[in-house]
N, C-alpha and C positions, 0 to 999 in steps of 0.2 A: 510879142511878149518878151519884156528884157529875161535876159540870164540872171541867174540868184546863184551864188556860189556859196558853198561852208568850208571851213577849215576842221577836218576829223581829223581826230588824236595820231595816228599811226606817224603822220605826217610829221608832229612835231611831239615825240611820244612822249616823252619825260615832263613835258608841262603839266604843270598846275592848271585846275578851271579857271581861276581868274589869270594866270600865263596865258594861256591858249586862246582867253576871251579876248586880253588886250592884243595880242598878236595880229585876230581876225579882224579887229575893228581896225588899228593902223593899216592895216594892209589892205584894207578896202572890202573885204568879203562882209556878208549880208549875215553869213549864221557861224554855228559852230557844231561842230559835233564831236562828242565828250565819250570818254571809256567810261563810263559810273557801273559799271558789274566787273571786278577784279578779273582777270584771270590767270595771274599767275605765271607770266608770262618773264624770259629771259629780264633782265633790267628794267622790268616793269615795274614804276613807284603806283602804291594805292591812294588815291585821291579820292575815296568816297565820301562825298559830300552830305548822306547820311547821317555819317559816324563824325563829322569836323566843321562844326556848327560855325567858326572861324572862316573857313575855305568858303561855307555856303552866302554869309555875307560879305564877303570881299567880291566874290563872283556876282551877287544880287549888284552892288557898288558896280563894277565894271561894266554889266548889263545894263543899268538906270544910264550911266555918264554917254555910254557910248552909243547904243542902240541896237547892240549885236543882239540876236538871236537865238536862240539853242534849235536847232534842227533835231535832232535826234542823238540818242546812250546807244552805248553798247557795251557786250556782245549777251544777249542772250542763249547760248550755247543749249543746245538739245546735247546732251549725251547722258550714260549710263550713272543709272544712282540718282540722278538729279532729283533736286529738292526745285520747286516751281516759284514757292515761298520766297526764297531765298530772295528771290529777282524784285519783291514787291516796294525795298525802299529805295530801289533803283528808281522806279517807277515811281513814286510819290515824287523823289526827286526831279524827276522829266517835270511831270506836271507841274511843280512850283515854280519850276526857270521857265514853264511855258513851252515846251517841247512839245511836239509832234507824234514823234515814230522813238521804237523800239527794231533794234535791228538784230536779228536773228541768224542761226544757224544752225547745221544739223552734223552731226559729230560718232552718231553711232547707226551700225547697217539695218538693225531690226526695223522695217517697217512699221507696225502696228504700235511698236512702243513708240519710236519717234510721233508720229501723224497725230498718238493720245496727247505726247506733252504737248508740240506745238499748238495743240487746240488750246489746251491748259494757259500754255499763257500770251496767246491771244486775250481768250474768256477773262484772266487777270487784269490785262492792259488795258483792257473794253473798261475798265471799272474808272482808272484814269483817264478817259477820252485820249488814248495812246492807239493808234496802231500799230502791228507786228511785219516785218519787211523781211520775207528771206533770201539771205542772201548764200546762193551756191556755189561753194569754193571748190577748186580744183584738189583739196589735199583734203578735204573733208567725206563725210561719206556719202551726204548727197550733194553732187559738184558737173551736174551739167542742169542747161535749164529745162530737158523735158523732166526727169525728175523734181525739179523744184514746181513745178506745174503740174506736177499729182500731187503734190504736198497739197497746193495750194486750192486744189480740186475736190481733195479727200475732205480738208480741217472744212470749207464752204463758211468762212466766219469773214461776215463782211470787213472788219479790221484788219483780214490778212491780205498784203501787198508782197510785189516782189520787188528786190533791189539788184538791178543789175549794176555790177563790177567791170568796168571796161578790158582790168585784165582780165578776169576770172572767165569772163565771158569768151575772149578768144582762146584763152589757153584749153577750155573743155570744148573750142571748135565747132564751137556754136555758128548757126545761120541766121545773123541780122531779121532773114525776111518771117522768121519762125514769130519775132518780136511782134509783128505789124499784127498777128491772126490773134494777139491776145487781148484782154482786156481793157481800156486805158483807167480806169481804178483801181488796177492792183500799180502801177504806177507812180509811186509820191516823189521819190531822191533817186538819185543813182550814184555812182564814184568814180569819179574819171582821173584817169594817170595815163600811160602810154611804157611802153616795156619792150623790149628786144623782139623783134617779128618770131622770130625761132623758139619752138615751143621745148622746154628740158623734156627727155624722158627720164632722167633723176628724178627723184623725189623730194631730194636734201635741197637739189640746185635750184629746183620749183619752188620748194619753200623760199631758199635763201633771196632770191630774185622778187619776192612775194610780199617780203621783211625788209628787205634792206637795198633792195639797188633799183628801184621801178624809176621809168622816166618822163620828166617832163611834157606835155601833151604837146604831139608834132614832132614828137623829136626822137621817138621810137619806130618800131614795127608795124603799131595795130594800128588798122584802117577805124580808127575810133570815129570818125563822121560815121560813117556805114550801121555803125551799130545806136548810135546818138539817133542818125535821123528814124530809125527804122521804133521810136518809141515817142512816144509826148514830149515835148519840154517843159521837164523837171526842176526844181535844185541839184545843184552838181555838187557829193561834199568832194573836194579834191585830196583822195586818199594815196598819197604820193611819198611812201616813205625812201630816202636815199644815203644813207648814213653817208657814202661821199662827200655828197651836197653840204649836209648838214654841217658834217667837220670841218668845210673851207668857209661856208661861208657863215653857220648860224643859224639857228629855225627861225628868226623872225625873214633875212632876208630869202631865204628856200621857201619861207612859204609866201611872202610878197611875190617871187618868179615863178610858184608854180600857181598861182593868179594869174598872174599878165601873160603866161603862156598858156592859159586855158582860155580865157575873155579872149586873147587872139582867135586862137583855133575857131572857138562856137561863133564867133563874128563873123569868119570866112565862110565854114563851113557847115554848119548846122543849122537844121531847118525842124520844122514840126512836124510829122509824120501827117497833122491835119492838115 
């Protein structure tokens, strides 16, 4: 089975959908994966394609010419107060560029109320032929994978997948072999980068690490085959933000090299858990 790679937003943050598309198509990657739910974030520009009927055909234009793909939107954020709604012209959006997955997180400690939204909008996504993929982050409130796996236990909605995070994964010190005893249809994408073996016990320095300095696949700490082989072979969107990077060289050629050092890697060393 060849490798499918995507280019996700964090990566080259400040693009436009139709920036981001052309980026992935020169650079060789299969897909994309796009921020279309705001959140508000440090130097985050709003691109909802929604609300800028302009953005959404220059992107449809880029898509036709080139053949890129949308893999999957993000972030559907579970936290308090939340409106479900809100997420739903995100979602229409997926569905007309042809997307896949809705990728998800959990943000607030209440169990019962999270386990309700995430079902919630699964149930929504289900309406777009969209599944829901959660992904658990080390700074978030549910941020190891046996938690993400009663999530996933509890909501029991066949749309709900999980997305493992290469770092997110070691930095919660996660066991690869945990991987192999699960499902292979919660399964769809994952996100592959590579980052300093040494885990912060900060909070600020784990974010900032998180945001802004992850590295290259191969060329960090994590034993990333190990956790690669121990799942199916997926899409890899390569979520590799480095603002270093970015300032010397450019998001088009950062994210051309954090291709050709990912296609290296999965070529050496990754194999299918089948």
């Amino acid at each position: 089975m060849p490798f499918e790679f995507s280019l996700a937003q964090l990566t080259v943050l400040k693009t436009s959908p139709p920036e981001i598309s052309k980026i992935a198509a020169e650079c060789g990657y299969d897909f994309v994966s796009m921020r279309q739910i705001y959140m508000g974030l440090p130097d985050e520009p709003d691109y909802d394609l929604s609300k800028n009927k302009k953005l959404m055909a220059e992107t449809k234009a880029v898509f036709a010419d080139t053949g890129i793909r949308l893999l999957d939107i993000e972030l559907a954020r579970i936290f308090d107060g939340m409106d479900v709604r809100k997420y739903e012209p995100a979602m229409e959006t997926a569905a007309e560029l042809g997307g896949r997955h809705v990728l998800s997180s959990i943000w607030i400690p209440e169990r019962e109320y999270y386990i309700e939204k995430f079902a919630e909008v699964c149930d929504l996504a289900s309406q777009y032929g969209l599944t829901v993929e959660l992904e658990y982050v080390p700074i978030a409130a549910v941020k190891t994978l046996k938690e993400a796996v009663d999530v996933l236990e509890a909501v029991n909605r066949p749309n709900a997948g999980l997305m493992i995070d290469v770092h997110h994964f070691h930095r919660a010190g996660d066991d690869p072999a945990e991987l192999s005893k699960l499902p292979e249809e919660w399964f769809r994408f994952a996100h592959l980068c590579d980052a300093p073996g040494d885990i912060p016990t900060d909070n600020e320095e784990m974010t900032r690490i998180l945001r802004e300095e992850r590295s290259y696949v191969g060329e960090g700490g994590i034993d990333v085959a190990s956790i690669l082989n121990a799942m199916p072979i997926v899409p890899y969107s390569i979520e590799l933000p480095n603002v270093k990077a970015v300032a010397e060289y450019g998001y088009k050629a950062h994210a051309r090299r954090c291709l050709e050092t990912a296609k290296k890697y999965c070529a050496e060393k990754v194999t299918s858990r089948k």
